[in-house]
N, C-alpha and C positions, 0 to 999 in steps of 0.2 A: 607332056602328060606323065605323069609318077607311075612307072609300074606297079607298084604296089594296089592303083584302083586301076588299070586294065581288067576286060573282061576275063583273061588268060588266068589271072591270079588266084587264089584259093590254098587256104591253110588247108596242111594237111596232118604234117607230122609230127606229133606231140613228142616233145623233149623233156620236157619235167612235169610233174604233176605233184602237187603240194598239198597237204596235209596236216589242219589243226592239230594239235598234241599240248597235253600240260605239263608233262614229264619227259623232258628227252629221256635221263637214263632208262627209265621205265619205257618209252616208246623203242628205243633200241634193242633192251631186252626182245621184245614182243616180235617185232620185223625180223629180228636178226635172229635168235634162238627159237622160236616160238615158229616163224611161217616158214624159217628155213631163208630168208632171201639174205643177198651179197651186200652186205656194210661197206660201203666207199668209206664216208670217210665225217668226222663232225667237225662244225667250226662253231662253237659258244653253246647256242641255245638248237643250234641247226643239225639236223643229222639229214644224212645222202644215203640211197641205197640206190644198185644196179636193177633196174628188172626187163632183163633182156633188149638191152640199149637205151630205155625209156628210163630218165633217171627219178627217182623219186624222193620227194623233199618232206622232211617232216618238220614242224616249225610252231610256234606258242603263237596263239593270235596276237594281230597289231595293236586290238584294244583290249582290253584287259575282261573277262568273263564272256567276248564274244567267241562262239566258235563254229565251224562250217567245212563240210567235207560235200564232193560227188562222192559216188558208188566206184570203187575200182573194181574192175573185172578181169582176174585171171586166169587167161588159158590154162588147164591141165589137160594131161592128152588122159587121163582116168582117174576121173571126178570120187569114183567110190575107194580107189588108192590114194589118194592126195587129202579124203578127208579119215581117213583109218589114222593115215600118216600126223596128221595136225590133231585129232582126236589121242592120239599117244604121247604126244606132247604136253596136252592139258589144255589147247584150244576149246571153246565152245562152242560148236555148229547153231548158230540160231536157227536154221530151217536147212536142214538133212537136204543130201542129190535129192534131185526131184527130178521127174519130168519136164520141160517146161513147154515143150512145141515136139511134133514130129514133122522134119520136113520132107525134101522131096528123098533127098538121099542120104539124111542122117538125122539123127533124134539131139536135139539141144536141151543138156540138162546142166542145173545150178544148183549151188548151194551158198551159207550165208553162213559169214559170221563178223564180229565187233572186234575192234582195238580195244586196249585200254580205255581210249577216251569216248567208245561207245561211237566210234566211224564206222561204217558199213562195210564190207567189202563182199566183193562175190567170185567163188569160182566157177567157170563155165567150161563143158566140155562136150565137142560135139562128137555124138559118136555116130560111126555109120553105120549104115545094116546093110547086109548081106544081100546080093542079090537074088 
């Protein structure tokens, strides 16, 4: 029996995550100067960036005017510093921290904004409250 279909098995830990783009230099700009994240490194059309071991790939689609992203969602430990910070940059917040849930022991708030090429991205930050 293939361990890969034992019951044990189950993906877990995401290595890369890849990212429509039309413009590497232009996408590099944005990641690298713009969010603030670690430039690894580019190879032609491809650019690599660190984001806290999870590497991420920016890439021109395989057919030519198609294009397709998920939502990434980035930890900050304070959501209203981290968008002041991308705000003075020249970022564009599409939808301001928000509230989004209050849980048991801490409030989960997001905010939203676009690449260049109009990909989504979010930051999330949970904060706790006081007992």
């Amino acid at each position: 029996m293939d361990s890969a279909a034992s019951p044990g098995f189950g993906l877990s830990a995401i290595g890369q995550i890849g990212i429509t783009i039309t413009d590497v230099e232009r996408a590099i700009g944005f990641y690298r100067d713009m969010l603030g994240m670690k430039f690894l490194f580019q190879a032609g059309s491809l650019a690599f960036f660190d984001c806290a071991g999870v590497r991420l790939m920016l890439s021109p689609s395989e057919k030519p005017g198609e294009t397709y992203s998920s939502i990434l969602y980035f930890r900050v430990p304070d959501i209203q510093a981290a968008s002041r910070a991308l705000e003075s940059r020249g970022v564009v917040l599409e939808h301001s921290a928000h509230l989004v849930a209050r849980m048991p022991d801490h409030d989960l708030w997001m905010a939203f904004l676009r690449d260049p090429d109009r990909n989504l991205l979010g930051m999330m930050s949970e904060v706790s409250r006081a007992a």
